[in-house]
N, C-alpha and C positions, 0 to 999 in steps of 0.2 A: 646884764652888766655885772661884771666882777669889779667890788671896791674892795682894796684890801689899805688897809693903816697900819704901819710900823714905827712905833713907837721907841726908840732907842736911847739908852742915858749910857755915857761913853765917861771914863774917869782912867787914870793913872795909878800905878802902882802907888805911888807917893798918895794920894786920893785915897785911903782903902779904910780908913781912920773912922774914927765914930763923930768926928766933927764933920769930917769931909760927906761922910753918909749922914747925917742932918742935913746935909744942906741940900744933897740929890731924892733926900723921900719924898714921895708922891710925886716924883715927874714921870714915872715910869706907867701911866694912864693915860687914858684914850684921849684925842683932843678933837674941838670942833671940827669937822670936814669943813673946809673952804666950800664956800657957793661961788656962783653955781660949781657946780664940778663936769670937767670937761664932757667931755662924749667918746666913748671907747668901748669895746669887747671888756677891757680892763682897766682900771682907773686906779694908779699908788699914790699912796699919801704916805711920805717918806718922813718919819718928823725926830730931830734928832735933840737932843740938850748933852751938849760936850761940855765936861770939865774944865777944857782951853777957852771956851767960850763963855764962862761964869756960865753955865749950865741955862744958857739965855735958849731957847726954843729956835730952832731953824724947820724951816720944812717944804718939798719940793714935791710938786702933783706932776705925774708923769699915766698917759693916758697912750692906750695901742690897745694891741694884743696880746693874745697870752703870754708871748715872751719876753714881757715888762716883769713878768713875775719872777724872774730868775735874776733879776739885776737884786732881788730881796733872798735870794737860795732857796727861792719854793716852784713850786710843778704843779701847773693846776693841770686836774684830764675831765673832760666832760663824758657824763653819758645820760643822752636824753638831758632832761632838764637838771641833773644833781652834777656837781662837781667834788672833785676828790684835790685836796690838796694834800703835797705832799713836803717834807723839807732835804733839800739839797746836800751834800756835803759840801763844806763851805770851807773856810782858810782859820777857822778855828785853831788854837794851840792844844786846848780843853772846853769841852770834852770833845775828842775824838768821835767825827762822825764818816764813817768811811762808806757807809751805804745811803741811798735815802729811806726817810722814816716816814712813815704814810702818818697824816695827821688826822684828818677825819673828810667825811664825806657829808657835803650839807645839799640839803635838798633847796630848790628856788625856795627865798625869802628866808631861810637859813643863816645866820652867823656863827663862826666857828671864834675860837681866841685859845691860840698862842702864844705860852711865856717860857722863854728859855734863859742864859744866862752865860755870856761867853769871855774866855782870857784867848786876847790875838799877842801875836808879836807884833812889834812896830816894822821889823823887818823880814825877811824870808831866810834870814843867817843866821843859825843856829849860835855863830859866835857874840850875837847882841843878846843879854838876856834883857832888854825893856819889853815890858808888857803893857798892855790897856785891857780895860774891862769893859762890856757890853751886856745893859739889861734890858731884854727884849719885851713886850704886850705887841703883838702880831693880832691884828682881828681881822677876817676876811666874811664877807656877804655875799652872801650869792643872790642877787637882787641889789636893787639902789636901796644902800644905808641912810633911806630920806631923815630927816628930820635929827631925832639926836641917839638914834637905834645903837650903837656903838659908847653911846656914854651912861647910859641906863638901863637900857636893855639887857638883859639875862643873856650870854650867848648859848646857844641850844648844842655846844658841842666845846670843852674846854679841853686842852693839852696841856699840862704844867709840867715843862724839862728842866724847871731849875737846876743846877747843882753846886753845891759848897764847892767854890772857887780856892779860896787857899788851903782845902786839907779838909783833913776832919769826913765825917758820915753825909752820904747825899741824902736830897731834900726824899722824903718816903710818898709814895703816894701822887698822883696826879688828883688837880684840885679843878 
């Protein structure tokens, strides 16, 4: 079983403020798995905190196969018992992802984590210039995430794609 948890904090251009960001720090961390957690090849735990929503916690467990994982812009490939994830090109405004990016490959009972940081348009018409922002912690297990592996646990494999959203030098370094 693949669990994977995405974590997402969604805010408005209006939102971008040092007050507005006081109020969304620390949501952008791992949350309990629901018990039981269904029965699947692959198991998402979709969990969001919007800006529109006083950054109140939503979240949807959605269980199949592997191509549950793309409803998240990732590609799992298995071989033998290791899994490879990888990230999709997605409807990003910035940064520009026009290929997919191979994240890492975890071996059974392996957890990998993923943090990226994205500006979408509200619309697909270049003539709206409204934005919204999206900060990702992406953690995937290749094994059941029993107990509370995903809130303590050291992941054995980290990607950090951050990048300075309005301007300025990208974040250096993967953490």
């Amino acid at each position: 079983m693949i669990v994977i948890q995405r974590v997402r904090v969604r805010w408005s251009a209006a939102g971008r403020g040092a007050a507005q960001a006081n109020a969304r720090r620390g949501l952008n961390r791992p949350v309990v798995l629901p018990a039981p957690l269904p029965t699947g090849d692959v198991v998402v735990h979709d969990v969001l905190a919007d800006e529109a929503a006083s950054y109140t916690l939503r979240s949807d467990v959605l269980a199949g196969g592997v191509s549950i994982a793309r409803s998240l812009t990732l590609w799992l490939a298995f071989e033998g018992s290791a899994v490879t994830v990888e990230r999709l090109p997605g409807g990003a405004a910035f940064p520009r992802a026009g290929v997919s990016t191979r994240l890492f490959t975890l071996a059974h009972g392996q957890v990998g984590r993923y943090r990226a940081n994205f500006r979408f348009r509200f619309t697909d018409c270049a003539c709206d210039p409204s934005w919204y922002y999206e900060d990702w912690v992406v953690h995937v297990s290749n094994g059941n995430a029993a107990g509370d592996r995903l809130l303590r646990g050291e992941p054995d494999c980290v990607v950090d794609n951050r990048v300075h959203l309005y301007g300025g030098p990208a974040r250096r370094g993967n953490r």
